[in-house]
C-alpha positions, 0 to 999 in steps of 0.5 A: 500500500506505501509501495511508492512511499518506500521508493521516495522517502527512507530512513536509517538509523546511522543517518537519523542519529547524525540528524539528531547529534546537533547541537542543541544550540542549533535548534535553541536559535530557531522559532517553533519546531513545524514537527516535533517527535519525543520519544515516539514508540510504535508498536503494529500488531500482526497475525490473529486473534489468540496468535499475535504479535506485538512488532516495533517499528519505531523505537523512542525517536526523537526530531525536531524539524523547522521550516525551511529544513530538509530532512532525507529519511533513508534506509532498508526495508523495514526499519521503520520509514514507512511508520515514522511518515505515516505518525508525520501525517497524523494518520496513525497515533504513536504507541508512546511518546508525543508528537507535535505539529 
């Protein structure tokens, strides 16, 4: 269903840990975050009922993007990139953290 989404927009965790090592003076200079993730958990829940399974697609993530920036989201599959668009979006709710637009 995100098949396209995959092609345009990925993220790894090497590349998403340089983006959130900057300095934090960095973001102190700036006005209001357009998106904020802290500590954004979410879980998918897959089989049937009496046989599922809890999957981590996102773990304790934290962003904070303000206008004007550019962020690429890069990586395998199944590392969450998909996920961390789809709470972006507000399509779907995080399993623990705040996310804020």
């Amino acid at each position: 269903a995100y098949g396209g989404l995959r092609s345009i927009v990925s993220i790894g965790a090497e590349r998403m840990s340089r983006v959130l090592a900057r300095p934090a003076t960095v973001a102190a200079m700036r006005p209001t975050p357009l998106l904020e993730f802290r500590q954004v958990s979410r879980r998918w829940r897959t089989g049937m009922l009496g046989a599922s399974t809890d999957i981590l697609a996102l773990s304790r993530a934290s962003l904070t993007l303000h206008a004007g920036e550019v962020m690429a989201v890069t990586g395998a599959g199944g590392v969450g990139k998909s996920t961390l668009l789809l709470l972006a979006a507000g399509s779907v709710r995080s399993s623990a953290g705040e996310v804020r637009w």
